[in-house]
N, C-alpha and C positions, 0 to 999 in steps of 0.2 A: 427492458432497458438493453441495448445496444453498448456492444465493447466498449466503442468509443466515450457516449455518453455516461458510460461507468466510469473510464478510468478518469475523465475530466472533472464529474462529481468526486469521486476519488482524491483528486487534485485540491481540487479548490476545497474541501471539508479539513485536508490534515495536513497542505502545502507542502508534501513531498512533491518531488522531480515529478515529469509524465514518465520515465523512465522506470522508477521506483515504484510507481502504484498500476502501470500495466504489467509489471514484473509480479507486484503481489497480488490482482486480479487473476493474473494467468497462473498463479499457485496454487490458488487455493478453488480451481476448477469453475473461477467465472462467479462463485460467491460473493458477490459486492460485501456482505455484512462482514464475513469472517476476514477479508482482504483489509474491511474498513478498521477491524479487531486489531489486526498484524499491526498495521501503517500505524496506530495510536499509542500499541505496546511498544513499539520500536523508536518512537518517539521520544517516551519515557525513561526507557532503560539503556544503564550506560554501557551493560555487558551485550546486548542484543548490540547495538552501534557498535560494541569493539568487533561483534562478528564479523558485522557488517565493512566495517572499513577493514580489516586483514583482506 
């Protein structure tokens, strides 16, 4: 699978930004699973978000 086709799948599975899920694919070194791990946890939890938006 291709960057692209990663981050879109990405997208469309946990409907963060495209901004948000090529940010967490390009963290976690192009691992789709652990990128898809982040985007769900983050989803979730409301101190991950307070991270996230400071």
């Amino acid at each position: 699978m291709n960057k692209k086709d990663a981050v879109l799948k990405l997208r469309e599975e946990t409907g963060w930004g495209m901004l948000d899920c090529k940010n967490a694919y390009e963290q976690f070194d192009e691992d789709y699973d652990k990128a898809l791990a982040y985007l769900t946890i983050k989803e979730r939890s409301p101190w991950v978000m307070y991270d996230y938006v400071r």
